[in-house]
Backbone as numpy.savetxt, mean C-alpha at the origin, in Angstrom:
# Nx Ny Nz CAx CAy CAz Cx Cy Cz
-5.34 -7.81 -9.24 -6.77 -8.00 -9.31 -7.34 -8.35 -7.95
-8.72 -7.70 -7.79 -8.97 -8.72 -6.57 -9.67 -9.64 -6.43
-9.68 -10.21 -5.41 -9.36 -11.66 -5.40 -10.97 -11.95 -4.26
-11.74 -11.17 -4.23 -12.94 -11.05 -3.43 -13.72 -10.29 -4.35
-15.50 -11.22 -4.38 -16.23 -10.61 -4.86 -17.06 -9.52 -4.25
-17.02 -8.98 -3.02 -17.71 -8.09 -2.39 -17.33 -6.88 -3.12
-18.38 -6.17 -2.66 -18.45 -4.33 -3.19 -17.61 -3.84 -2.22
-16.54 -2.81 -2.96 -15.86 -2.07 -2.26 -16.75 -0.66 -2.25
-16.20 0.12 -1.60 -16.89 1.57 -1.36 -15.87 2.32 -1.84
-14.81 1.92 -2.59 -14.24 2.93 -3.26 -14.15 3.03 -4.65
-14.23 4.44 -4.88 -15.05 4.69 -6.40 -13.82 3.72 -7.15
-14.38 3.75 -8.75 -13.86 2.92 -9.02 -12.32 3.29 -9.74
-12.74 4.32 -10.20 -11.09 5.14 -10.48 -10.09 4.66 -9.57
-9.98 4.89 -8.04 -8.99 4.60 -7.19 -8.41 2.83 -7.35
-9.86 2.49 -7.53 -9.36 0.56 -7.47 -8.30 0.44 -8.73
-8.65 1.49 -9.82 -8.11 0.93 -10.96 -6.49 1.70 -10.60
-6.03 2.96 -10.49 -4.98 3.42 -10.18 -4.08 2.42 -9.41
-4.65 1.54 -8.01 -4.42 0.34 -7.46 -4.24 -0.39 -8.09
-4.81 -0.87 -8.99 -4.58 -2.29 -9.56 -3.60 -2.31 -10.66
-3.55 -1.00 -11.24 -2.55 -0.49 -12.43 -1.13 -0.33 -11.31
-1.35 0.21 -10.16 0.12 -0.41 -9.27 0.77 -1.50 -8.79
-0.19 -2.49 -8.66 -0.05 -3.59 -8.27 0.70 -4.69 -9.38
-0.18 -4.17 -10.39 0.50 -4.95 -11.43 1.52 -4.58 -12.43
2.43 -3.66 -11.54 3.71 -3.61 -12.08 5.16 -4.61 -11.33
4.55 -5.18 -10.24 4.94 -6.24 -9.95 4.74 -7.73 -10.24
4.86 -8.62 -10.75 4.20 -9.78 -10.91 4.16 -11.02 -9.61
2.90 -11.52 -9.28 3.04 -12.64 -8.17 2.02 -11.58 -6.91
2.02 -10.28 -6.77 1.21 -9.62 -6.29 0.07 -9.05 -6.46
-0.94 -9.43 -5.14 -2.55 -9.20 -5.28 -2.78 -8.27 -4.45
-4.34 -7.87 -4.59 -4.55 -7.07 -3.89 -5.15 -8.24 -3.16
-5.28 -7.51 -2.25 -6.63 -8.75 -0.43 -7.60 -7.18 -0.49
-9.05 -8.24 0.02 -9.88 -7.60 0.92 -10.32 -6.95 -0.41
-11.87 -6.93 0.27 -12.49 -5.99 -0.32 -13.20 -5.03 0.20
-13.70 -4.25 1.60 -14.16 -3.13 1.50 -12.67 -2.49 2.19
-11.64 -2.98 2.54 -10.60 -2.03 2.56 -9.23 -2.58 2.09
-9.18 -2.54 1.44 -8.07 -3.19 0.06 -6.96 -3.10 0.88
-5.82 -3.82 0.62 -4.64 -4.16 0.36 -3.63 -5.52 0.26
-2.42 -4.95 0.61 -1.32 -6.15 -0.30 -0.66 -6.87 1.11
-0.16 -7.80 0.27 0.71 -8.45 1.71 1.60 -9.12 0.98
2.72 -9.92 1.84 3.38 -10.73 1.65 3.73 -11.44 2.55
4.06 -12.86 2.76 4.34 -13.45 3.64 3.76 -12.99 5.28
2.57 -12.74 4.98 1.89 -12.28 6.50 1.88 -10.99 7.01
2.61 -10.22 5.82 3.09 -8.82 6.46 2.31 -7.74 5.68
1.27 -6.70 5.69 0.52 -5.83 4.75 1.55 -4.98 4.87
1.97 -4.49 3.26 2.81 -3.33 2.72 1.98 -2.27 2.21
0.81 -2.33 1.82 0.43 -0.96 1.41 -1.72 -1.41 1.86
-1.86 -0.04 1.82 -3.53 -0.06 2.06 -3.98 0.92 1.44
-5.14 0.96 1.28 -5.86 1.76 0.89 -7.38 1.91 1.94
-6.90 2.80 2.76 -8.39 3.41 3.62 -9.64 3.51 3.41
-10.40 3.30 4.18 -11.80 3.39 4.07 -12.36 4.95 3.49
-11.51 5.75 3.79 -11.56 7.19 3.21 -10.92 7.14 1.95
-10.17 6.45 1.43 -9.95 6.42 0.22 -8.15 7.09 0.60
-7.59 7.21 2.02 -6.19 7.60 1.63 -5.47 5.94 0.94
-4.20 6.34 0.96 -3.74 5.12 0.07 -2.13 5.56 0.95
-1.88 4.47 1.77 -0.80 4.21 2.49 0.76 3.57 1.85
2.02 3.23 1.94 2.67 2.73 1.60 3.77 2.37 3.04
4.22 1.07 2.71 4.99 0.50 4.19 6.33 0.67 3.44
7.45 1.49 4.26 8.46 1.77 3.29 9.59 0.77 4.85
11.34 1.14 4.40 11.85 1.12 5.38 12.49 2.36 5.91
13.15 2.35 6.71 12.61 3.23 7.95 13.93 4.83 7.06
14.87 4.40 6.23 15.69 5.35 5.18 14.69 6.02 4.11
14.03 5.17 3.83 13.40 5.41 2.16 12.40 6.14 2.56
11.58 5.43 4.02 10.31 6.84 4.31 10.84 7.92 4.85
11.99 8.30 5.89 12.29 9.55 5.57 12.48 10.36 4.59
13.08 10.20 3.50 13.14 10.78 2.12 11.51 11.06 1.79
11.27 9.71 1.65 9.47 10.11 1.38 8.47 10.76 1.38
8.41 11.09 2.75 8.01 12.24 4.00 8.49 13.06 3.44
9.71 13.66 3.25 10.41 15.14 3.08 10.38 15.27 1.78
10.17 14.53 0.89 9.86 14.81 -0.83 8.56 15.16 -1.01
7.99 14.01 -0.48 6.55 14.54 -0.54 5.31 15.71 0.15
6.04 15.39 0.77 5.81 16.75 2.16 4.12 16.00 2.52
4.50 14.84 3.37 3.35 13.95 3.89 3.71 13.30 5.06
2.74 12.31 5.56 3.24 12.59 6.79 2.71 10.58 6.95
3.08 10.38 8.26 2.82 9.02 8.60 0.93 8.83 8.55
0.81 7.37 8.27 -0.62 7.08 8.11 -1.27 6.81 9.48
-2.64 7.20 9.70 -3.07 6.94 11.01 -4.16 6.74 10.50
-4.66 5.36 11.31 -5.80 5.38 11.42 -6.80 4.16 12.69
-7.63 4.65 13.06 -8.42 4.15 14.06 -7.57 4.88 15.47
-7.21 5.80 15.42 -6.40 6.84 16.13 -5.13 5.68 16.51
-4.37 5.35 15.62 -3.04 4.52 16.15 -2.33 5.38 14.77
-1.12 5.48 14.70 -0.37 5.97 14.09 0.47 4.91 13.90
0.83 4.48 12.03 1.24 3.48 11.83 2.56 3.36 11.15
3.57 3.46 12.30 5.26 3.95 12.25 5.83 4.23 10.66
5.41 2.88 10.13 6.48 2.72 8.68 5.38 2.84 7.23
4.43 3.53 8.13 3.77 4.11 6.36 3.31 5.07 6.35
3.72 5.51 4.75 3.39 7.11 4.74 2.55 7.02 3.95
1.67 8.40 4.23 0.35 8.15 3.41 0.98 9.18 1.70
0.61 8.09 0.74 0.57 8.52 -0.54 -0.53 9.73 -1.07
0.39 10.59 -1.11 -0.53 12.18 -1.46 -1.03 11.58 -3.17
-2.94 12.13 -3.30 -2.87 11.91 -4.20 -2.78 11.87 -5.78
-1.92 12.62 -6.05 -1.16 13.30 -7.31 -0.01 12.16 -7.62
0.85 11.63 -6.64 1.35 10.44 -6.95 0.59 9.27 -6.72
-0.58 9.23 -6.12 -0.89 7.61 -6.17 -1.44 7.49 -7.51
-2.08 8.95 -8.02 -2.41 8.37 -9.58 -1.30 8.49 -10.67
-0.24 8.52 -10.42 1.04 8.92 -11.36 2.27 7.20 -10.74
1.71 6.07 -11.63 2.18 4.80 -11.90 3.35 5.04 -11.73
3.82 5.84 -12.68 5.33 6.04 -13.36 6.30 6.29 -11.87
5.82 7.06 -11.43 6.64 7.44 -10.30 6.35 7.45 -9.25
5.73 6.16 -8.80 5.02 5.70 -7.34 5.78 4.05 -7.34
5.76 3.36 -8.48 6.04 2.32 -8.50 7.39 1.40 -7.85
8.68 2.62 -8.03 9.76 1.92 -7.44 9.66 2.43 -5.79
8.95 3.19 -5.39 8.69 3.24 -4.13 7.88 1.41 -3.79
7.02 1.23 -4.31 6.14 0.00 -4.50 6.77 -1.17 -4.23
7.94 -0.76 -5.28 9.08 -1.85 -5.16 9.80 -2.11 -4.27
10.13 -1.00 -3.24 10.70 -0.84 -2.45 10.54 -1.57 -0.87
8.99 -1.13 -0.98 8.01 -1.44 -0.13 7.99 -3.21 0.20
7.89 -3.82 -1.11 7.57 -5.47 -1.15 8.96 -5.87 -1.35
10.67 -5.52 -1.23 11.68 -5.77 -0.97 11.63 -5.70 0.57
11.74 -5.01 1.04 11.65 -3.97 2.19 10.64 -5.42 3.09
9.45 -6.11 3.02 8.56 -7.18 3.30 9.35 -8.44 3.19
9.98 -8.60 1.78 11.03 -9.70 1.76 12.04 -10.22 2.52
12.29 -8.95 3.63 13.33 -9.25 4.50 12.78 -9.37 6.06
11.65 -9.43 5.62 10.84 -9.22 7.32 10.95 -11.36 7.37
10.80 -11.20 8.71 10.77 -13.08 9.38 8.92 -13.15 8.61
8.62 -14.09 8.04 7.36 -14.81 7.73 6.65 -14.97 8.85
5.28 -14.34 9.06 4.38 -14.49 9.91 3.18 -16.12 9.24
3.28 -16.82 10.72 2.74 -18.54 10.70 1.44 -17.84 9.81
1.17 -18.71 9.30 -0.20 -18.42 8.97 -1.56 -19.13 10.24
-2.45 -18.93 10.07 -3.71 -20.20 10.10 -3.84 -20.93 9.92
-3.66 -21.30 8.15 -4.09 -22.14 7.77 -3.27 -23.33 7.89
């Protein structure tokens, strides 16, 4: 769910496909609201673009496969190219069933990263 009352700019179908992914994990939120995504321990694993692509942070085995199954390519945006996520084509970001253990993968894959300090 998210966790901010601001208006997102993305229709609302996509938030819900999102949120129907999100919550096949339990303990995980979405952040942000005009450009959504997840984190853990300081680290964002997946986004969803201001254009409405929908990213995933894999490790560096699982997104090769990824890439070559899906026939997609790394996520870029604000012209930086962002090494360990591939952008989710979208025929699987709306197909739960078989996006999810990638998902899983993704917030294991975060579990092993060092904890970024917070702020607060």
């Amino acid at each position: 769910m998210a966790t901010k009352k601001e208006k997102s700019s993305h229709a609302p179908e996509v938030l819900v496909c999102y949120d129907k992914l999100i919550e096949t994990l339990p303990g995980i939120e979405r952040k942000g609201a005009t450009m959504p995504y997840t984190s853990l321990n300081g680290h964002m694993f997946s986004l969803l673009d201001k254009d409405g692509t929908f990213a995933l942070r894999l490790p560096e085995d699982v997104l090769e496969q990824f890439l070559k199954k899906y026939k997609t390519k790394l996520h870029e945006t604000y012209g930086t190219v962002l090494k360990e996520y591939a952008v989710v084509p979208e025929k699987l970001f709306k197909n739960t069933k078989e996006l999810a253990p990638y998902f899983k993968q993704s917030v294991d894959y975060i579990k092993t990263l060092k904890p970024k300090a917070t702020k607060r």
